[in-house]
SEPA-793828 format. One record per atom (N, C-alpha, C, O): residue number from 1; residue in three letters; atom name; x, y, z. Coordinates in Angstrom, 3 decimals. Each point is the difference from the previous one (the first is absolute). Layout:
N
R   marba   rolo   bami          X          Y          Z
R     NUM    ala     CA          X          Y          Z
...
// end
This chain:
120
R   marba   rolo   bami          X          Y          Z
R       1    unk      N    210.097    237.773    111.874
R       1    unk     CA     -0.376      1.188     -0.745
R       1    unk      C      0.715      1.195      0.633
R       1    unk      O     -0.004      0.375      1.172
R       2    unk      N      0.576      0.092     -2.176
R       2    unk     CA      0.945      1.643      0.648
R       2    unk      C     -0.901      1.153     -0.089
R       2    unk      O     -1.181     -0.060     -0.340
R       3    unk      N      1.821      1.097      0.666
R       3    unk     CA     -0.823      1.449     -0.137
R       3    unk      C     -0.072      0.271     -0.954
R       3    unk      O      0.930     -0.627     -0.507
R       4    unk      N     -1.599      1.405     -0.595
R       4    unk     CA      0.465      0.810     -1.099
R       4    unk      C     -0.846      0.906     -0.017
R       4    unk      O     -1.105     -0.157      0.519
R       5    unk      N      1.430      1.154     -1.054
R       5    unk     CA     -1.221      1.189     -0.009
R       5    unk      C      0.238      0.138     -1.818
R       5    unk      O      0.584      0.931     -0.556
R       6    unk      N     -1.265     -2.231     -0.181
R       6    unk     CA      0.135      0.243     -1.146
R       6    unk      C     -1.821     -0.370     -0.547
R       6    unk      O     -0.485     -0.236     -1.107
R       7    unk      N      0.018      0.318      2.194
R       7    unk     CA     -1.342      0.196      0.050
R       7    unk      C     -0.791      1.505     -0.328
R       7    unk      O     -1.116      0.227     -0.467
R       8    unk      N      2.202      0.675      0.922
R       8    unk     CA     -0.465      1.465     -0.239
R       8    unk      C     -0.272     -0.019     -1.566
R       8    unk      O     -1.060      0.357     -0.514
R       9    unk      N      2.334     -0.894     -0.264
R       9    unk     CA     -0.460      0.031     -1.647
R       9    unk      C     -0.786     -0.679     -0.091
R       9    unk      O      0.052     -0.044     -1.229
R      10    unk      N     -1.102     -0.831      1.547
R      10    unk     CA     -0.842     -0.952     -0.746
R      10    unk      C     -1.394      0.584      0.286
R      10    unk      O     -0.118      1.008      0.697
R      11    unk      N     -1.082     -1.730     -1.309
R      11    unk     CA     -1.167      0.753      0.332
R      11    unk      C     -1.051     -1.582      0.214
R      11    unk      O      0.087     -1.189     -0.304
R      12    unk      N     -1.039      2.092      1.005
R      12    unk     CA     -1.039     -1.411      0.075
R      12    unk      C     -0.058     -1.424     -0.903
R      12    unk      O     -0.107     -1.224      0.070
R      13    unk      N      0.290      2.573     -1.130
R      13    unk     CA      0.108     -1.324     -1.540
R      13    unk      C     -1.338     -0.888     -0.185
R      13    unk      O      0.043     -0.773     -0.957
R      14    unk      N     -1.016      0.770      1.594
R      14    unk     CA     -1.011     -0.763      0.069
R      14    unk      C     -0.115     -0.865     -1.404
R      14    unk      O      0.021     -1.225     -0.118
R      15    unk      N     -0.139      2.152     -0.830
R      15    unk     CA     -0.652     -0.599     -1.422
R      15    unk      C      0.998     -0.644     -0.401
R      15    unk      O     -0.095     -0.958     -0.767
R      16    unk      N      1.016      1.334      1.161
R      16    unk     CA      1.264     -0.564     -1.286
R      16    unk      C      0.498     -1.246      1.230
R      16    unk      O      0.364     -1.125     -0.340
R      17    unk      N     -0.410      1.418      1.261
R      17    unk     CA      0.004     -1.409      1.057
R      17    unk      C     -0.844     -2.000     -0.411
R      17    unk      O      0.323     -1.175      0.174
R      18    unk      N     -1.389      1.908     -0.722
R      18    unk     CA     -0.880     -0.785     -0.297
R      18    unk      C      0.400     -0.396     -1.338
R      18    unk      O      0.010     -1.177     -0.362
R      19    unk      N      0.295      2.082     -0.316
R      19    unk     CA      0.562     -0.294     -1.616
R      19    unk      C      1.286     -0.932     -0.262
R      19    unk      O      0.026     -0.691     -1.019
R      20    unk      N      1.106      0.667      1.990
R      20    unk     CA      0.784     -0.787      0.698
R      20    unk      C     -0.432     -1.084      0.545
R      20    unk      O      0.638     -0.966     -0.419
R      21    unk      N     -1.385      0.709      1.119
R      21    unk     CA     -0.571     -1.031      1.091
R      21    unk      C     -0.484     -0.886     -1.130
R      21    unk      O      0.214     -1.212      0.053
R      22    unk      N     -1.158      2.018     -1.553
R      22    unk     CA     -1.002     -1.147     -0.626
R      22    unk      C      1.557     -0.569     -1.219
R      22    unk      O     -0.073     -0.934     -0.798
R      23    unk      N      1.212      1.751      1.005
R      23    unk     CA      0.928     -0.923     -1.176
R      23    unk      C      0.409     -0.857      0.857
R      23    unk      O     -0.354     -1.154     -0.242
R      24    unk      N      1.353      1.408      1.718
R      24    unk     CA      0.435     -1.101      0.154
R      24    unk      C     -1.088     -1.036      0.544
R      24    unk      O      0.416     -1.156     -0.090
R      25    unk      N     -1.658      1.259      0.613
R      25    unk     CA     -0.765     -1.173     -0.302
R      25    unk      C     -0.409     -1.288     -1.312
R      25    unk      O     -0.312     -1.190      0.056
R      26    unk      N      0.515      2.169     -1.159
R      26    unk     CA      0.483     -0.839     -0.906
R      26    unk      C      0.858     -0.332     -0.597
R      26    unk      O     -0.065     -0.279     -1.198
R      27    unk      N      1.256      0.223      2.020
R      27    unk     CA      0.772     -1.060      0.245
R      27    unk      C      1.845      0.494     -0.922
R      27    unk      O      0.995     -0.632     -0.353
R      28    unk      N     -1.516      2.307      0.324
R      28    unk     CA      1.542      0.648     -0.516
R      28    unk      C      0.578      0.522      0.569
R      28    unk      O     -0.564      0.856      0.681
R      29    unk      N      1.537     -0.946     -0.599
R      29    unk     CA      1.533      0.473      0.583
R      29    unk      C     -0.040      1.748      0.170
R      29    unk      O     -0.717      0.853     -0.522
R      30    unk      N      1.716     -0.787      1.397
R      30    unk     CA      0.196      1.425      0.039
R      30    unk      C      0.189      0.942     -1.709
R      30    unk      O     -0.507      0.929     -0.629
R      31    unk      N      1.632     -1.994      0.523
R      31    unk     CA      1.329      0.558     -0.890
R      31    unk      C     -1.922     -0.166     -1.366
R      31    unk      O     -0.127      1.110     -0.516
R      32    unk      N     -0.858     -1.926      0.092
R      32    unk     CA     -0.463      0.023     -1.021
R      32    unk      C     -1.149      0.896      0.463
R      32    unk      O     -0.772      0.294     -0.912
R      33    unk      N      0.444      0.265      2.248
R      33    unk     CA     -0.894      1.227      0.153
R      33    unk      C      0.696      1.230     -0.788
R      33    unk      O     -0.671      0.452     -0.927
R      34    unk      N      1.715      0.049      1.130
R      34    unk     CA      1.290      0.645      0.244
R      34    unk      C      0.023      0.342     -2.009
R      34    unk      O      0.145      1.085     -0.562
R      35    unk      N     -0.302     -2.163      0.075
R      35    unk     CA      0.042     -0.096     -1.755
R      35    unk      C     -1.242      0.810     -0.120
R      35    unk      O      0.001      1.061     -0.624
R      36    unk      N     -1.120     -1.564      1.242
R      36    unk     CA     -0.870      0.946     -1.004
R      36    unk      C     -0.582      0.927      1.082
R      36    unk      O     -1.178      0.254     -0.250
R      37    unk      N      1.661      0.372      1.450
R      37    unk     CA     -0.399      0.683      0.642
R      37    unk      C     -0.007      1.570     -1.069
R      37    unk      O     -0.981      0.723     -0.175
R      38    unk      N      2.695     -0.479     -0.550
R      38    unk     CA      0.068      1.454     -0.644
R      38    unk      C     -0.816     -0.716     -1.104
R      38    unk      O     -0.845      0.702     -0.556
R      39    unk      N      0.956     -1.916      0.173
R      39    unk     CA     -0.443      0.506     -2.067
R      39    unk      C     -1.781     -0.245      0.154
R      39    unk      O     -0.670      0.489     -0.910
R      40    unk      N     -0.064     -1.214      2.012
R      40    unk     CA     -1.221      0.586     -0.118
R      40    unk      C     -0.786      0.752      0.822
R      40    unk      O     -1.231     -0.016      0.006
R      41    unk      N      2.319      1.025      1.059
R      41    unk     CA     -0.142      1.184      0.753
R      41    unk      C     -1.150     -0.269      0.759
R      41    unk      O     -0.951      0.782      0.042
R      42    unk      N      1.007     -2.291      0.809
R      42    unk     CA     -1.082     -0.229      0.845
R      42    unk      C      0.198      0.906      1.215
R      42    unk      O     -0.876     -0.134      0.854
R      43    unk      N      1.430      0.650     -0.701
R      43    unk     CA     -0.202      1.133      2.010
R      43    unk      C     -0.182      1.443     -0.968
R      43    unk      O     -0.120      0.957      0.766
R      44    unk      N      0.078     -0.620     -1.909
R      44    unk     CA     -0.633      0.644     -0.290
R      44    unk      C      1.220      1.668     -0.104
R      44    unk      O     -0.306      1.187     -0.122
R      45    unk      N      1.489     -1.778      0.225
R      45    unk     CA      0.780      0.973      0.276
R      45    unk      C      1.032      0.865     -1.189
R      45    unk      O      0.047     -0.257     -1.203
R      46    unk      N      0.560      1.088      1.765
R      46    unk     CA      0.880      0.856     -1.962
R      46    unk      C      1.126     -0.658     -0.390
R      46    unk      O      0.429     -0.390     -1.086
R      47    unk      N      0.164      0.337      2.836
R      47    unk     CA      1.621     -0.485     -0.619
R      47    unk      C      0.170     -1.244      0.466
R      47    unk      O     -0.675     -0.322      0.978
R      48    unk      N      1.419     -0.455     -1.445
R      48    unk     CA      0.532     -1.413      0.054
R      48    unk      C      0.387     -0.041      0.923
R      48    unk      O     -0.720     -0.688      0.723
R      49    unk      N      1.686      1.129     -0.154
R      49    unk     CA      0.272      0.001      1.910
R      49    unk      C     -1.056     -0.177      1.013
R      49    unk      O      0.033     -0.735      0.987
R      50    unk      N     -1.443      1.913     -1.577
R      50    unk     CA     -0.326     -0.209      1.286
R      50    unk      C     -1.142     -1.182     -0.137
R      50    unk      O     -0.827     -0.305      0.860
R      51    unk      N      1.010     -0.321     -2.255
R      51    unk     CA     -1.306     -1.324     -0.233
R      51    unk      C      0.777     -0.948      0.880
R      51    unk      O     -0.737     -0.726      0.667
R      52    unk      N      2.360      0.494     -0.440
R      52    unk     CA      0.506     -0.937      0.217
R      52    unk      C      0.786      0.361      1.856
R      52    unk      O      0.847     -0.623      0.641
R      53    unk      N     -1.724      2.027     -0.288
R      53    unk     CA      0.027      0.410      1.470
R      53    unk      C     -1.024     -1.101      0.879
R      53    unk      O      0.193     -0.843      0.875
R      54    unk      N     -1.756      1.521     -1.869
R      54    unk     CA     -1.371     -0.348      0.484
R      54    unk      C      0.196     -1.738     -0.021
R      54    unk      O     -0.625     -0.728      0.771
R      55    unk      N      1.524      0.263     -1.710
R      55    unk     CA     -0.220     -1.742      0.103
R      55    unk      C      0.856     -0.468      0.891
R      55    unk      O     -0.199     -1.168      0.336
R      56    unk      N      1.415      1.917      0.326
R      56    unk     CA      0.547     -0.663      0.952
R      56    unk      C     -0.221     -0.172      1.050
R      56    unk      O      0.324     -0.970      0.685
R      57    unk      N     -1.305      2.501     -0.196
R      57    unk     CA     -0.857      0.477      0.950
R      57    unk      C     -0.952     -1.352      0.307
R      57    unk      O      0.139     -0.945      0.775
R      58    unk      N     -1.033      1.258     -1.623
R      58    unk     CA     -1.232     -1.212      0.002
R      58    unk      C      0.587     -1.513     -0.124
R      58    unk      O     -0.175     -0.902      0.819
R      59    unk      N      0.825      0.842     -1.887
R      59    unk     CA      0.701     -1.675      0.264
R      59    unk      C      0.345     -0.131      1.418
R      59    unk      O     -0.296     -1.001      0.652
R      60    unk      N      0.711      1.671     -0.334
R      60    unk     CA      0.971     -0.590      1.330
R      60    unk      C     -1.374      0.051      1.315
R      60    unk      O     -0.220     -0.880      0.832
R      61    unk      N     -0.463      2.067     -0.992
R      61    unk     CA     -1.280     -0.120      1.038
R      61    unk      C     -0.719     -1.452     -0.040
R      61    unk      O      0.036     -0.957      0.773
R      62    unk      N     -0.748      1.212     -2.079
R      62    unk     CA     -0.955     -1.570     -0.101
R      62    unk      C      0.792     -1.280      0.008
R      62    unk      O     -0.647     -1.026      0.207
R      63    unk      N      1.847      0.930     -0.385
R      63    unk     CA      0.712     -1.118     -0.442
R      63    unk      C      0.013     -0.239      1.849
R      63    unk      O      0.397     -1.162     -0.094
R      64    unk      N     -0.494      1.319      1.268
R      64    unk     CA      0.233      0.000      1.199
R      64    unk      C     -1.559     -0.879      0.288
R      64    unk      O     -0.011     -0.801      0.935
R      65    unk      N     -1.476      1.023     -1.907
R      65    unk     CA     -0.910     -0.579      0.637
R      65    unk      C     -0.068     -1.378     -0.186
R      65    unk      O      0.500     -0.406     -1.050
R      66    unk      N     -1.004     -0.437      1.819
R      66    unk     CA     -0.279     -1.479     -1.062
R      66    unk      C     -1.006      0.076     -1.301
R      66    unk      O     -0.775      0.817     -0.499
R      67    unk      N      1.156     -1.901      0.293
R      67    unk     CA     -0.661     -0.365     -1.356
R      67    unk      C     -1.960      0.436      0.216
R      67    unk      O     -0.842      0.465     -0.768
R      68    unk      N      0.824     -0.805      1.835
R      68    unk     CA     -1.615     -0.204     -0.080
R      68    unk      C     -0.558      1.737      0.446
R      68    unk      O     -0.964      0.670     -0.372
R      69    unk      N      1.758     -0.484      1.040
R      69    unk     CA     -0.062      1.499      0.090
R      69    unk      C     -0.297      1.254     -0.709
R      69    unk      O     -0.807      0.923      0.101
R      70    unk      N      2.069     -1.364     -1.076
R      70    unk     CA      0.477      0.812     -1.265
R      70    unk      C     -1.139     -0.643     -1.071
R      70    unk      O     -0.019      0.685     -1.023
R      71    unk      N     -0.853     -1.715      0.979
R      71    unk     CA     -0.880     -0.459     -0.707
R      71    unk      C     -1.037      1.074      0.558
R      71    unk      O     -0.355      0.903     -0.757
R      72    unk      N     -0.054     -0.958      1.824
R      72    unk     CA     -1.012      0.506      0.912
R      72    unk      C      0.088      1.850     -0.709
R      72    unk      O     -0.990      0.569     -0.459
R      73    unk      N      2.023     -0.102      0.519
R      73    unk     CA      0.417      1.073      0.027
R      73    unk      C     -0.361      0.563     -1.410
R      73    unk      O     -0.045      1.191     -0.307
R      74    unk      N     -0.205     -2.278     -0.503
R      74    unk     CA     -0.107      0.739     -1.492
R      74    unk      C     -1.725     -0.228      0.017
R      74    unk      O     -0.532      0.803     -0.767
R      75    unk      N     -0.018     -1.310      1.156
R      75    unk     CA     -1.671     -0.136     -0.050
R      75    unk      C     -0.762      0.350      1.012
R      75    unk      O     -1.135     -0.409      0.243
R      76    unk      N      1.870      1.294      0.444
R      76    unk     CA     -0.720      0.802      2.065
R      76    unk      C     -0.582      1.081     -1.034
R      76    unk      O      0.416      0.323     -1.113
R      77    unk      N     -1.599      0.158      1.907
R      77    unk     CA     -0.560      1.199      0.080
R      77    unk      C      1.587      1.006      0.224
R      77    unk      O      1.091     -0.435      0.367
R      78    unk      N     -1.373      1.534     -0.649
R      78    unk     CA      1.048      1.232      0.058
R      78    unk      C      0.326      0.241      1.528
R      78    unk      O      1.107     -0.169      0.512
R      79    unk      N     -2.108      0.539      0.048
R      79    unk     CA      0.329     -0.147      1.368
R      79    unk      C      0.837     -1.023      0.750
R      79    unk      O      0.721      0.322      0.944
R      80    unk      N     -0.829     -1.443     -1.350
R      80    unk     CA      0.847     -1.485      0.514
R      80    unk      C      1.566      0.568     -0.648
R      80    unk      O      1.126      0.116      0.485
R      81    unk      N     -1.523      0.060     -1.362
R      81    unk     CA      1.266     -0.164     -1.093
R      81    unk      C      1.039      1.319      0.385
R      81    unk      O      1.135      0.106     -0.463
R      82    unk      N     -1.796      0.919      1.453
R      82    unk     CA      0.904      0.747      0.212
R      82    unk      C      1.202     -0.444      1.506
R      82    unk      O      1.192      0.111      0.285
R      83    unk      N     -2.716     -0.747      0.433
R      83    unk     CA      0.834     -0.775      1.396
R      83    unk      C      0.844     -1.076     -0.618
R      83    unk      O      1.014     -0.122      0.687
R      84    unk      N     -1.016     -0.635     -1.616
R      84    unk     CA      0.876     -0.851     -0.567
R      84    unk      C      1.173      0.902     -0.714
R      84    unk      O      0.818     -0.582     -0.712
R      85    unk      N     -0.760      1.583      0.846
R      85    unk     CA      1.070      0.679     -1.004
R      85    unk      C      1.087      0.617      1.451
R      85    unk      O      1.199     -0.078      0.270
R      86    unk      N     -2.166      0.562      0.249
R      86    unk     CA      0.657      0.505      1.582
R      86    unk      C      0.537     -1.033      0.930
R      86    unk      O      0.609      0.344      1.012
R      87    unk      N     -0.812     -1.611     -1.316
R      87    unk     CA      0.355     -0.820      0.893
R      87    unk      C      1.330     -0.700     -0.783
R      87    unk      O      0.819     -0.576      0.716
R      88    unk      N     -0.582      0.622     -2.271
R      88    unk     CA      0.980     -0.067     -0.380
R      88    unk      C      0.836      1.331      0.327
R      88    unk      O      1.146     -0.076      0.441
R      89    unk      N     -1.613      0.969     -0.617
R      89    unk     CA      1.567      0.812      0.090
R      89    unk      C      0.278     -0.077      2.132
R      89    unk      O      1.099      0.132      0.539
R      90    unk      N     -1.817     -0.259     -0.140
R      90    unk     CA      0.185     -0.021      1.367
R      90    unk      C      1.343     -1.403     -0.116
R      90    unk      O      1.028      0.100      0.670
R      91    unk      N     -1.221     -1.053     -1.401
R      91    unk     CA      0.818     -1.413      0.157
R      91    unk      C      1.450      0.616     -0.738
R      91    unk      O      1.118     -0.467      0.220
R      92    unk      N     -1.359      1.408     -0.971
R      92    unk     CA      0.982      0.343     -0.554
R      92    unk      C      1.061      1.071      0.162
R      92    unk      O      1.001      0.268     -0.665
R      93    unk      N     -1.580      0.308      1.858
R      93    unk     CA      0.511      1.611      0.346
R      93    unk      C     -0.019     -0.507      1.541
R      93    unk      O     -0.966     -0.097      0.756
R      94    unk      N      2.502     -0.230     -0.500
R      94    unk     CA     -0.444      0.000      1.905
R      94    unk      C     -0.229      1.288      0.476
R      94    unk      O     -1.151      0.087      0.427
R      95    unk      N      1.929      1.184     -0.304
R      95    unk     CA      0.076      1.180     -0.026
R      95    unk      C     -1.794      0.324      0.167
R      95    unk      O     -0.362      0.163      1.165
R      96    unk      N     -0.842     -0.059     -2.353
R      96    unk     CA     -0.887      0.084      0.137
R      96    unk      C     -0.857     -0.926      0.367
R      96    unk      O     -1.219      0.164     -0.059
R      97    unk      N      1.817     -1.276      0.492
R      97    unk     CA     -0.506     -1.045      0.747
R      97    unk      C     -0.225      0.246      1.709
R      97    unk      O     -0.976     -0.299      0.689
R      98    unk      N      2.189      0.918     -0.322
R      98    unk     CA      0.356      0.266      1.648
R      98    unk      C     -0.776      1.229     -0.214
R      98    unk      O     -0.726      0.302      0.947
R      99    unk      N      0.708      0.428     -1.901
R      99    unk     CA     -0.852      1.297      0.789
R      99    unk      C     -1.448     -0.068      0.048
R      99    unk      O     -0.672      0.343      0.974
R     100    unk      N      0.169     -0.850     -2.187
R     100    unk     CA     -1.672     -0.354      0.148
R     100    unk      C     -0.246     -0.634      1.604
R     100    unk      O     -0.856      0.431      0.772
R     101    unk      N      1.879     -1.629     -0.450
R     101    unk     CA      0.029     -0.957      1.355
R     101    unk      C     -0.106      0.910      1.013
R     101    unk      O     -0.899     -0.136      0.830
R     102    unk      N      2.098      1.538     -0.727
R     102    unk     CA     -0.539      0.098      0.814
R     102    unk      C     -1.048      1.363      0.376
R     102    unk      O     -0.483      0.215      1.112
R     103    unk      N      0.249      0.759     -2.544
R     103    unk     CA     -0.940      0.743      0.136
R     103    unk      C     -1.281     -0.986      0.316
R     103    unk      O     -0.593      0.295      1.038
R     104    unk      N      0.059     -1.457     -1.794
R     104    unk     CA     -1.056     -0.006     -0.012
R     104    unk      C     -0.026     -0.997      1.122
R     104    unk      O     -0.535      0.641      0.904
R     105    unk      N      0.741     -1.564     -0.543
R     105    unk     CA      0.402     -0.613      1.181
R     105    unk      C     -0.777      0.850      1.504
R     105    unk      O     -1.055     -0.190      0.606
R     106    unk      N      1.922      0.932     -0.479
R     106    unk     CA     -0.566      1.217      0.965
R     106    unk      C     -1.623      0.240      0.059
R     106    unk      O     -0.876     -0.198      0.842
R     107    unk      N      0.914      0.566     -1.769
R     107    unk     CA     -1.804      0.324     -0.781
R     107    unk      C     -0.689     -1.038      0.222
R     107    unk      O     -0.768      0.184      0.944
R     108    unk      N      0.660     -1.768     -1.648
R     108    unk     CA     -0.579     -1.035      0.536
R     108    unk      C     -0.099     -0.167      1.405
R     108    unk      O     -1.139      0.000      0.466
R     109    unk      N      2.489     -0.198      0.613
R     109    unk     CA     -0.442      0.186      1.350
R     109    unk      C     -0.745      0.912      0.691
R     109    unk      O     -0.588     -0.260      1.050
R     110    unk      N      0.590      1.190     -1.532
R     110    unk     CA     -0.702      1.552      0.659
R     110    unk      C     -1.291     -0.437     -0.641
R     110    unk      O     -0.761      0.464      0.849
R     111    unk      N      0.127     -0.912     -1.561
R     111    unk     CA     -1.253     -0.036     -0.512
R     111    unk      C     -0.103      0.944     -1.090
R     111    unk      O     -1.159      0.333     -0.246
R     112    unk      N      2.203      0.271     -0.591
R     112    unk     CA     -0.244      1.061     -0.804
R     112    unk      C     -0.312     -0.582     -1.517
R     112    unk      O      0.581      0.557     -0.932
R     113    unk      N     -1.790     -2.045      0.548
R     113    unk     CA      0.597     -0.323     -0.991
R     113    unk      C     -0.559      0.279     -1.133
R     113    unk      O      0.210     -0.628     -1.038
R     114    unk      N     -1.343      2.077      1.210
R     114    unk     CA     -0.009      0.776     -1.265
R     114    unk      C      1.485      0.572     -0.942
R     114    unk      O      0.308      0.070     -1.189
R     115    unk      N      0.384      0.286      2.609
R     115    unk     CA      1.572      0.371     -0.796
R     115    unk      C      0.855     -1.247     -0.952
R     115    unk      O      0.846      0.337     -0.829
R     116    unk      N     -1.121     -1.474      1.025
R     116    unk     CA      0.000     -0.689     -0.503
R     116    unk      C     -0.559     -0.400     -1.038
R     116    unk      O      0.791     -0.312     -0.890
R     117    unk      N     -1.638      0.222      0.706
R     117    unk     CA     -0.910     -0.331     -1.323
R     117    unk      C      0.069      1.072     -0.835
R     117    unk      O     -0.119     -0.240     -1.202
R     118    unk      N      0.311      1.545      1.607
R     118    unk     CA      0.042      0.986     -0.597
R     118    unk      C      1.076      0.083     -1.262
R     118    unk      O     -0.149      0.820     -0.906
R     119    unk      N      1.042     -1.585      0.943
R     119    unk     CA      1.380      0.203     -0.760
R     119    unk      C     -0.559     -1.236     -1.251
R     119    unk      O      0.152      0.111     -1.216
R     120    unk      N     -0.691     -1.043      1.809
R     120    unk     CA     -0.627     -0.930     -1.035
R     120    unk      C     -0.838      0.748     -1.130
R     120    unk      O     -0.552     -0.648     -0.890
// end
């Protein structure tokens, strides 16, 4: 995994993460999310670019969990479902992978692990 700071454009995505997660669980392709992502405006967005931003974003996050995961991930309480969303882009972003490691890292050893939970 390389650096990219192409994380700054993307956003939590939570909902539309999950909206992703429940197609390719049943069992469709990028390229047939991708078909009806603009014509039935599932992320909820104006322009066609950025329906087919939010699906590359999220495809590529959830597509990193396993199967049972990404199962898990569409039927968690909200709370679960956000640590399952953060733990994909962490797999997906080394860049914000090394820095969570080693801001929060620090914090766990020191005993600070309200600072921790706090971001959850």
């Amino acid at each position: 995994m390389e650096y990219s700071a192409g994380l700054t454009s993307k956003l939590f995505w939570l909902q539309e993460a999950r909206k992703t997660a429940s197609y390719i669980a049943d069992g469709l392709s990028k390229s047939e999310i991708r078909a009806i992502a603009w014509d039935e405006n599932i992320y909820q967005v104006r322009a066609e670019y950025r329906a087919y931003e939010v699906l590359n974003g999220t495809y590529r996050r959830v597509s990193l969990l396993p199967m049972d995961v990404l199962k898990a991930f569409l039927s968690c309480d909200i709370e679960t479902a956000k640590v399952l969303n953060l733990i994909s882009i962490l797999m997906d972003s080394r860049l914000f992978f090394e820095f969570m490691h080693e801001v929060y890292d620090e914090k766990l050893r020191s005993g600070n692990h309200w600072m921790v939970i706090s971001i959850l």
